[in-house]
GUMARKE-613377 format. One record per residue (C-alpha): residue number from 0; residue in one letter; x, y, z. Coordinates in nm, 3 decimals, decimal comma, m for minus. Layout:
# residues N
zase i=NUM; aa=A; c1=X; c2=Y; c3=Z
...
END
This chain:
# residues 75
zase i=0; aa=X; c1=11,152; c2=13,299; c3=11,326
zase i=1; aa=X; c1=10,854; c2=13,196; c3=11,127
zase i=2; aa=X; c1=10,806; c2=12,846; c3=11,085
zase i=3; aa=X; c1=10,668; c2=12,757; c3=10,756
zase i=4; aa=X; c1=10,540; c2=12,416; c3=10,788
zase i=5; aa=X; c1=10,298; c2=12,603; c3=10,992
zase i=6; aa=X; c1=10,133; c2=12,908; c3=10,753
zase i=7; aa=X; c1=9,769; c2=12,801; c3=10,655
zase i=8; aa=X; c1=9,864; c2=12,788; c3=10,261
zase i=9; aa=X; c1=10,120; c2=12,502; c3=10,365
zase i=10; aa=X; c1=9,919; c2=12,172; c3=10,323
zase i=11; aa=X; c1=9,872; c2=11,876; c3=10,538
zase i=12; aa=X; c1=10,269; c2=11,676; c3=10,457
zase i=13; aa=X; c1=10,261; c2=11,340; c3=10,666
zase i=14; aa=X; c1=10,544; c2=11,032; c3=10,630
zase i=15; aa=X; c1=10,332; c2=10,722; c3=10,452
zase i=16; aa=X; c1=10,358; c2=10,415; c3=10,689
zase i=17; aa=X; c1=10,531; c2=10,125; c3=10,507
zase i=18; aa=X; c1=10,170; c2=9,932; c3=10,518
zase i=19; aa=X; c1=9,988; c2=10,198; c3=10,331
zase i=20; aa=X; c1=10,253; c2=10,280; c3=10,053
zase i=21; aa=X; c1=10,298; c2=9,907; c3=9,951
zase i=22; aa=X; c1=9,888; c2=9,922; c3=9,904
zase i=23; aa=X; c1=9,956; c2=10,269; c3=9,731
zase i=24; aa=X; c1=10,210; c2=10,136; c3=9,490
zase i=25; aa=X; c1=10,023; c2=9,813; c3=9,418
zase i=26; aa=X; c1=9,701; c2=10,052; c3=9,339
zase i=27; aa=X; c1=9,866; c2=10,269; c3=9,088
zase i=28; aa=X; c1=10,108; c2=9,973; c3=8,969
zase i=29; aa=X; c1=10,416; c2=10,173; c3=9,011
zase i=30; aa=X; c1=10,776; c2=10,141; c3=9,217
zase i=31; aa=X; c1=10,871; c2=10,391; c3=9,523
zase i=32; aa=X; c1=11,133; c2=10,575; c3=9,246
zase i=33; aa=X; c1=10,849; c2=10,652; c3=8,970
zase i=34; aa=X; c1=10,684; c2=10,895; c3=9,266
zase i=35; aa=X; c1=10,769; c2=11,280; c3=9,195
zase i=36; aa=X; c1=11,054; c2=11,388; c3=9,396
zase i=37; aa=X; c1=11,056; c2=11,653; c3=9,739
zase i=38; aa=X; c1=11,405; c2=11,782; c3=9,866
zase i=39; aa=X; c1=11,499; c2=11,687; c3=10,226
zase i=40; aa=X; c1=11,565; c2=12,036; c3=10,289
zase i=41; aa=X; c1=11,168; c2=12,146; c3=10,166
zase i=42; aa=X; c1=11,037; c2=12,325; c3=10,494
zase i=43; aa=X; c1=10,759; c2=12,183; c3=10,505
zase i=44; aa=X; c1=10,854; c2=11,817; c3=10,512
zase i=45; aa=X; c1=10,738; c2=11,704; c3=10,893
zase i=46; aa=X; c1=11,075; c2=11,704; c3=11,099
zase i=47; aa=X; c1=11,121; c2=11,297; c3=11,135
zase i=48; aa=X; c1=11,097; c2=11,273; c3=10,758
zase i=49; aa=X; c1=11,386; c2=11,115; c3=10,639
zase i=50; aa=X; c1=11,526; c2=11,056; c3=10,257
zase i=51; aa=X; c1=11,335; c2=10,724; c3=10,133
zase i=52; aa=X; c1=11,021; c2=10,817; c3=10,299
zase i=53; aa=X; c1=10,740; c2=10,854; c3=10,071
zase i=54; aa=X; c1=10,526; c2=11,202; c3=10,186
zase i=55; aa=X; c1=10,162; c2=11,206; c3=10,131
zase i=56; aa=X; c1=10,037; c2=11,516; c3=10,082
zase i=57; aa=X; c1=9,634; c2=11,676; c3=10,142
zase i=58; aa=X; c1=9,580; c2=11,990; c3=9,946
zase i=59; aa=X; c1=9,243; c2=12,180; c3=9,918
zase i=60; aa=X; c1=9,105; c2=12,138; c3=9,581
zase i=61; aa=X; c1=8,771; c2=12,294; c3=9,420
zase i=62; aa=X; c1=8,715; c2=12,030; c3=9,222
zase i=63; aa=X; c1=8,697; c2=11,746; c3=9,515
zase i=64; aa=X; c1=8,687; c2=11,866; c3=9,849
zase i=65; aa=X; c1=9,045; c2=11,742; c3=9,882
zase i=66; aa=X; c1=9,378; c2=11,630; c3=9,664
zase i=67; aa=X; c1=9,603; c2=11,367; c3=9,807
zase i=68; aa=X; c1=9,966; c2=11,330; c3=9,644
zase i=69; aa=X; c1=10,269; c2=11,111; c3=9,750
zase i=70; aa=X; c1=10,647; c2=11,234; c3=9,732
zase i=71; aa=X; c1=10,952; c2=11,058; c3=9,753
zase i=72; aa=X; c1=11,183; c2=11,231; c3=9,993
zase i=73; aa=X; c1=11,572; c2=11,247; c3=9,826
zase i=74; aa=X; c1=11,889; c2=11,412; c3=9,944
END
């Protein structure tokens, strides 16, 4: 069994800590619910993720060394 969280195309997923994502929120002026949306079920969502959590997410980019993105975790 392959475990896909794990392939080297998979970026970084980690749960936000409460602390962070209020400062997160306050910086881009915006409520938990406006975040995009990731499934509960997305295999790459770190295993103590739970529905609520906010995800933030470190992707590779070209552009600037690195991309961070937050997702809301729903059933």
């Amino acid at each position: 069994m392959v475990d896909v969280s794990q392939h080297e195309l998979v970026p970084e997923h980690s749960v936000l800590e409460e602390e962070i994502l209020e400062d997160v929120l306050d910086e881009y002026d915006i409520d938990r619910t406006d975040l995009p949306k990731i499934k509960r079920t997305d295999k790459a969502l770190p295993d103590e993720a739970e529905v609520g959590d906010v995800i933030k997410i470190v992707r590779n980019s070209r552009t600037t060394d690195q991309a961070v993105v937050y997702r809301l975790v729903v059933e």
